[in-house]
VEXZAMI-923360 format. One line per field, with one value per atom (N, C-alpha, C): x, y, z; residue in three letters. Coordinates in Angstrom, 3 decimals, padded with zeros to 6 digits. Layout:
u	X, ...;
v	Y, ...;
w	Z, ...;
rest	ALA, ...;
END
This chain:
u	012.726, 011.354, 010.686, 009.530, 008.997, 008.081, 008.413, 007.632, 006.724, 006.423, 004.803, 003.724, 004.501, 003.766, 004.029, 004.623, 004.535, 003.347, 003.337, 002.458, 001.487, 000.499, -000.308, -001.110, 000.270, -000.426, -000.340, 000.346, 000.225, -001.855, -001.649, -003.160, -004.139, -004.187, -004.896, -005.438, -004.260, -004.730, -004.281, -004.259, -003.978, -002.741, -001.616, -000.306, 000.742, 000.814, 002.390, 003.313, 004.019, 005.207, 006.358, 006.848, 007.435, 007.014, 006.427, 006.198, 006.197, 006.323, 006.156, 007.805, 008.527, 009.652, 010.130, 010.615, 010.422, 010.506, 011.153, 011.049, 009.835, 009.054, 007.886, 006.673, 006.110, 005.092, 003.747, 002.931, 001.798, 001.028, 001.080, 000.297, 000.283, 001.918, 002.309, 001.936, 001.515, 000.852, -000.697, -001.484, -002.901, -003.564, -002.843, -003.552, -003.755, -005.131, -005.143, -005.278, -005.455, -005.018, -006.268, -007.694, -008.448, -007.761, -007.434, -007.120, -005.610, -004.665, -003.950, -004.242, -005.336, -005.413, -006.546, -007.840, -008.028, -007.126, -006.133, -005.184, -004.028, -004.254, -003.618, -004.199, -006.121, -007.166, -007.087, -007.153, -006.562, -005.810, -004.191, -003.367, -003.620, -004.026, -004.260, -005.254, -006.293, -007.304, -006.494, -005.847, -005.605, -004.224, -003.720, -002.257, -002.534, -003.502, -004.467, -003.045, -002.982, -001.763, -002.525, -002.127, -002.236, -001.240, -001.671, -000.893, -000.701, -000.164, 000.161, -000.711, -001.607, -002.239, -000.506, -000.473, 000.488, 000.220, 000.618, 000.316, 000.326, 001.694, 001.976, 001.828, 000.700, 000.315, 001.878, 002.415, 003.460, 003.175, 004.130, 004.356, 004.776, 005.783, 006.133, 006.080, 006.087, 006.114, 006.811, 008.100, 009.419, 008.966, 008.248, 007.589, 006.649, 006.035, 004.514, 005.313, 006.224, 006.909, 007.655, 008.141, 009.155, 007.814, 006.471, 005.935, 004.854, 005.171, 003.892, 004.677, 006.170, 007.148, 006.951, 007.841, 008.223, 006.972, 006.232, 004.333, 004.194, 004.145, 004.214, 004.551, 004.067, 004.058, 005.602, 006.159, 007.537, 007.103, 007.316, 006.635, 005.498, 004.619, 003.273, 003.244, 002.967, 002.335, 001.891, 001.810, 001.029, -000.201, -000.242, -001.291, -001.922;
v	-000.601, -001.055, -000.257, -000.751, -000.278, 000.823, 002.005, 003.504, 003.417, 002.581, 002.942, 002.645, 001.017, 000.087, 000.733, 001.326, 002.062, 003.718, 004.244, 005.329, 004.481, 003.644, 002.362, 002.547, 001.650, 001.158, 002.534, 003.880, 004.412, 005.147, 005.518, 006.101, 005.014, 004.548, 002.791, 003.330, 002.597, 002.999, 004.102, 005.352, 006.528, 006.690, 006.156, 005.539, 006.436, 007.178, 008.524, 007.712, 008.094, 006.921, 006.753, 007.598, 007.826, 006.502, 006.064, 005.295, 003.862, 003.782, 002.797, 002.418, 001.504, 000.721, -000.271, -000.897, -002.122, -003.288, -003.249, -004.215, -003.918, -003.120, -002.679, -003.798, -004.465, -005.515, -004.821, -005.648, -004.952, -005.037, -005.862, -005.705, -004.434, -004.116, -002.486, -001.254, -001.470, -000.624, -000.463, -001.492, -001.468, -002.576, -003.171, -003.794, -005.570, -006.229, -007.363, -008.266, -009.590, -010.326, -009.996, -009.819, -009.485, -008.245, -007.287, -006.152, -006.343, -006.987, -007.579, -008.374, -009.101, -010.010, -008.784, -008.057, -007.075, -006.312, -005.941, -005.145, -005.968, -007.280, -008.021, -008.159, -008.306, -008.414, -006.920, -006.072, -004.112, -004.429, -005.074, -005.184, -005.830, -007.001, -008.142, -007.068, -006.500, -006.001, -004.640, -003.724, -002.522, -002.578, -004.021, -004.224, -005.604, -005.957, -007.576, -008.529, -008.401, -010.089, -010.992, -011.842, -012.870, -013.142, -012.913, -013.375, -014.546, -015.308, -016.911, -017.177, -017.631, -017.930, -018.635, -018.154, -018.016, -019.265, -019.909, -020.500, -020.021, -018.882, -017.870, -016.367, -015.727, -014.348, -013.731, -012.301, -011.694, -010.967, -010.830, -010.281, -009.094, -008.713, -007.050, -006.329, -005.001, -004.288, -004.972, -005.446, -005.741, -007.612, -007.982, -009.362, -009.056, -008.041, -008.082, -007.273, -006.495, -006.075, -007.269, -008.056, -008.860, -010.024, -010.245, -011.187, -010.595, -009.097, -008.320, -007.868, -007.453, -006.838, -007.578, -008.652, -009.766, -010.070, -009.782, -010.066, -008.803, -007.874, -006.242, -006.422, -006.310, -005.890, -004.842, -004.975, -003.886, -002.439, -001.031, -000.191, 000.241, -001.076, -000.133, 000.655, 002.040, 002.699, 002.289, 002.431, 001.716, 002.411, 003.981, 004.684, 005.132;
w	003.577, 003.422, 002.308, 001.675, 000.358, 001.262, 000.772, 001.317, 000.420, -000.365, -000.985, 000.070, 000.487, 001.344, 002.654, 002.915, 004.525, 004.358, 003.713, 003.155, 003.177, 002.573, 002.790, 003.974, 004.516, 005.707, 006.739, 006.693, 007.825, 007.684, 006.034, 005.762, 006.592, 005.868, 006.022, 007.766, 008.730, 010.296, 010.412, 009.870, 011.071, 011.899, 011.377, 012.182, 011.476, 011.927, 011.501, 011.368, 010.063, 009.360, 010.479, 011.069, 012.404, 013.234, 013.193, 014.156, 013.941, 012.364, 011.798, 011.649, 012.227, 012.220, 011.975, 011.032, 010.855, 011.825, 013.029, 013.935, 014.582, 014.456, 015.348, 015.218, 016.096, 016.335, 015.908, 014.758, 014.241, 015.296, 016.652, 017.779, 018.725, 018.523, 019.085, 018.770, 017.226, 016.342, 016.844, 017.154, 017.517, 016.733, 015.619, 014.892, 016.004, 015.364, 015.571, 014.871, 014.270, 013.743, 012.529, 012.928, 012.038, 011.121, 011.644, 010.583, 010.013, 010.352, 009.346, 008.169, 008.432, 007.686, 006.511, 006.750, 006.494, 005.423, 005.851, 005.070, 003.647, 004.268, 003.434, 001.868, 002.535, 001.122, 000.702, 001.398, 000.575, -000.964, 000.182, -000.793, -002.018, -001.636, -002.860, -003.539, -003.417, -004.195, -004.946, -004.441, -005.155, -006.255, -005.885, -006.743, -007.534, -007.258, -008.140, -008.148, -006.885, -006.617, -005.514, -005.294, -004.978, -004.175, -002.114, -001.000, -000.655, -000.787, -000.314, 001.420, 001.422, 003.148, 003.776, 004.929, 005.580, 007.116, 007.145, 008.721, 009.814, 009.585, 010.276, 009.844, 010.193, 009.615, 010.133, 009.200, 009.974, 011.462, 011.951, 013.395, 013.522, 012.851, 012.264, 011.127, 011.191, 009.727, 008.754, 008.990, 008.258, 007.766, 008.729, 008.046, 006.911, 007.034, 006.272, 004.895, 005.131, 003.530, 003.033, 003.733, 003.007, 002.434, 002.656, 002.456, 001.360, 001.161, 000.176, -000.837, -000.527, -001.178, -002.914, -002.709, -003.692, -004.898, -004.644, -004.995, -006.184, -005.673, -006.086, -007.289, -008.834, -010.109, -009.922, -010.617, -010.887, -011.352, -010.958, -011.612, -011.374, -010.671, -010.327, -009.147, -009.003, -008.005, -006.556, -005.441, -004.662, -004.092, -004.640, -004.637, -005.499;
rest	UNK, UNK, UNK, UNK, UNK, UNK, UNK, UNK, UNK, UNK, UNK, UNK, UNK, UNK, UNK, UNK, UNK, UNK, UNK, UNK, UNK, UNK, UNK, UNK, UNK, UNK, UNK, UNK, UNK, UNK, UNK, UNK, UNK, UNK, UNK, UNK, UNK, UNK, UNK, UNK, UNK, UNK, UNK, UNK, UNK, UNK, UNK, UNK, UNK, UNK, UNK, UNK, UNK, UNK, UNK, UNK, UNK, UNK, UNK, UNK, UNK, UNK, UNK, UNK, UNK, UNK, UNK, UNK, UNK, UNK, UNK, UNK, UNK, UNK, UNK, UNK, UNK, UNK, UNK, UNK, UNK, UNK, UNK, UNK, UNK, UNK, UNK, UNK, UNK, UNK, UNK, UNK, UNK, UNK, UNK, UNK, UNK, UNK, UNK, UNK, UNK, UNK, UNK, UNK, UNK, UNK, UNK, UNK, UNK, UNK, UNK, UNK, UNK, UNK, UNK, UNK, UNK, UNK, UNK, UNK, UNK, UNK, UNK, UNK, UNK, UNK, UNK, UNK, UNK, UNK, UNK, UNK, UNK, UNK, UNK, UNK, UNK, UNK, UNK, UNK, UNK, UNK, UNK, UNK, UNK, UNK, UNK, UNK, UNK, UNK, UNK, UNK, UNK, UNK, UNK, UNK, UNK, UNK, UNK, UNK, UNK, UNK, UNK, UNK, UNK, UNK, UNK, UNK, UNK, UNK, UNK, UNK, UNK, UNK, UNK, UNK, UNK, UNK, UNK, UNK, UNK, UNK, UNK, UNK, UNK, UNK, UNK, UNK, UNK, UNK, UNK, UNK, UNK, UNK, UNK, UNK, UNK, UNK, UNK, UNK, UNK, UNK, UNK, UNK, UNK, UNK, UNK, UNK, UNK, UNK, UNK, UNK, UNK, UNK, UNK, UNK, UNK, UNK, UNK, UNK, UNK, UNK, UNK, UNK, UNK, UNK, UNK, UNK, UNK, UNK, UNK, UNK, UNK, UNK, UNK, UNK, UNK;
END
């Protein structure tokens, strides 16, 4: 998984990278559908891409990298 985007999201909520797994349910984490979606406009705003609206928001860490991953400018920073 992209450790820029896990550094991210652990600052982001307060969530020790430890804990952050990729099969791990962003519901298990604490998050709810508002602060995913929340974190999604972060992303889009601090890396100026553009997330595809999803029908299905992701469900785990390992969904939300594989759906932010691909997006990500080559080279840029994520902090």
């Amino acid at each position: 998984m992209n450790s820029d985007l896990i550094k991210l999201f652990a600052e982001t909520f307060g969530i020790s990278e430890e804990k952050l797994l990729p099969d791990a349910t962003l519901e298990s984490l604490g998050l709810d559908s508002l602060a995913v979606i929340e974190f999604l406009f972060q992303i889009e705003d601090q890396f100026g891409i553009q997330i595809p609206d999803q029908a299905n928001p992701p469900r785990t860490l390992a969904e939300m990298v594989q759906l932010i991953e691909p997006l990500l400018p080559s080279g840029k920073p994520a902090a």
